[in-house]
N, C-alpha and C positions, 0 to 999 in steps of 0.2 A: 526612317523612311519618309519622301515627303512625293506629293504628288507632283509631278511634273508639268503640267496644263495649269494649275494657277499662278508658274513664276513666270509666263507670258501674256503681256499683254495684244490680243487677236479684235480682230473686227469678228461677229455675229457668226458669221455664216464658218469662220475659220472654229469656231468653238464648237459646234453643232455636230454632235455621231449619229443623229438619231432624228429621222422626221420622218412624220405619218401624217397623210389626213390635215394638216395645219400645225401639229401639234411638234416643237422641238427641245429635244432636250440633248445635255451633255452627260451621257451615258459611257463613255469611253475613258479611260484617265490611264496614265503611268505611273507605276509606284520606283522610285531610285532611291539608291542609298544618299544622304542626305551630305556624306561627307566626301562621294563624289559626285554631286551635283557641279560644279566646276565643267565635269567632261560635257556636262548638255549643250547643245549650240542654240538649240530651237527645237520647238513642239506646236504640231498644229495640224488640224482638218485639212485633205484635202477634201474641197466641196464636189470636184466634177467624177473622183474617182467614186462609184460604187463595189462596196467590197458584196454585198449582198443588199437584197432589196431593202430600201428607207434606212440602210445603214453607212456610212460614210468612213473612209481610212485614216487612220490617225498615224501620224507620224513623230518619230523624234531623233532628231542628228543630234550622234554623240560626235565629239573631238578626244578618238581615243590616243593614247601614245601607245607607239610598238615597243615593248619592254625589251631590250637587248639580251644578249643570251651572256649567261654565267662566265666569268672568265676563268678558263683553263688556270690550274693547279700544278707549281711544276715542282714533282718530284721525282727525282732518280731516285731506283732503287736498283739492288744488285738483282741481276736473276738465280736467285739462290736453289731456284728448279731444277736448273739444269745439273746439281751436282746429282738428283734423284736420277734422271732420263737419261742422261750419259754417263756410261761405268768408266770410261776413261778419264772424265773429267776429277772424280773422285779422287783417284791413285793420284794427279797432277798438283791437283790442290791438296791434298795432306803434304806431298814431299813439300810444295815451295812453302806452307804454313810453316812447320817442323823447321825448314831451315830458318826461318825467320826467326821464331821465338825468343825470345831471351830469356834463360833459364835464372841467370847471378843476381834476378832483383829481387831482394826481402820483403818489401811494401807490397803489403797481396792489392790494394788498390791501384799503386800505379802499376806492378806487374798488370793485371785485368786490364785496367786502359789500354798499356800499349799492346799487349799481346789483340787484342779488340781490333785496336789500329791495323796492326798485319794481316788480320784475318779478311777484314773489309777490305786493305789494300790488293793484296790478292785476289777476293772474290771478284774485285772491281776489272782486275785485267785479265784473268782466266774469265771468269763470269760472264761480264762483259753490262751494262745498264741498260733499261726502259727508257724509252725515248723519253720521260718525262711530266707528256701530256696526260690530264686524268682531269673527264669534265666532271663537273659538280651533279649535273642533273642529271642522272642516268635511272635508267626505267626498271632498278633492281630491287626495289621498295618490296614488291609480290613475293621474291625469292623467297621461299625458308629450308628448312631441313626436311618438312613433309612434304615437299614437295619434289626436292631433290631425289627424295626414298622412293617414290612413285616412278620418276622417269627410269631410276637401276632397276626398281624392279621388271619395268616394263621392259627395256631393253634384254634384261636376265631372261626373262620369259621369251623374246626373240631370238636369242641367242639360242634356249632350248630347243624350240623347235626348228632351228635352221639345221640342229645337228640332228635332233631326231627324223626328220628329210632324208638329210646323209645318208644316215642309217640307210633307212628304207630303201633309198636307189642302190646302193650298196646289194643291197639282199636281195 
């Protein structure tokens, strides 16, 4: 850290935070990190602004840079969800899998490979891919599993008594 008001050279009245009665001192300072000192432009007293009585405002212009945003990450990936949400998708993708296979190859390695290949090749046009984009900075850091377990329950607990309601108008 170093202080900011000594690596400027000021006339008197520009150094000054503090005067009473005759008496002036340099009461006021900045403390910055020292290995960005580079961003300082200038540091100085304004003498005409009072911020409160016999106290004077101290200033310092930084030269920040706007840090650009992260750049997008492009991966496709299959939507392999969707064999879970749609029961037809399931029955379509087993048959084109199945026909694909190749059953005649002894090499359990390349058999794995290629049969791997057909699977993704299919997933890929029944499936269908994510557009890609997937920023870096996303505000999911907080997320965890206790907290996840908090929102089910709480919804669990809404769900009860929208039906225990039911009930009630019901009866």
């Amino acid at each position: 850290m170093v202080i900011v008001n000594t690596f400027f050279k000021k006339k008197r009245e520009h150094l000054i935070t503090y005067s009473s009665r005759g008496r002036c001192s340099q009461i006021g300072y900045f403390l910055y990190k020292r290995i960005k000192l580079v961003e300082v432009m200038n540091c100085k007293v304004i003498p005409v602004d009072y911020v409160a009585p016999h106290h004077r405002l101290l200033c310092m212009e930084l030269g920040l840079k706007r840090e650009r945003k992260a750049k997008a990450k492009e991966i496709r990936k299959i939507k392999w969800y969707k064999l879970v949400r749609e029961g037809d998708k399931i029955k379509e993708f087993k048959r084109s899998v199945l026909e694909g296979i190749d059953m005649g190859i002894e090499d359990v390695q390349e058999r794995w490979t290629q049969n791997a290949a057909v699977m993704r090749r299919h997933g890929e046009e029944l499936l269908r891919e994510t557009s890609s984009i997937i920023w870096e900075e996303k505000e999911s850091w907080w997320w965890s599993e206790g907290i996840e377990k908090v929102i089910k329950d709480k919804e669990a607990n809404k769900m009860g008594r929208v039906i225990v309601k039911e009930r009630q108008r019901e009866v």
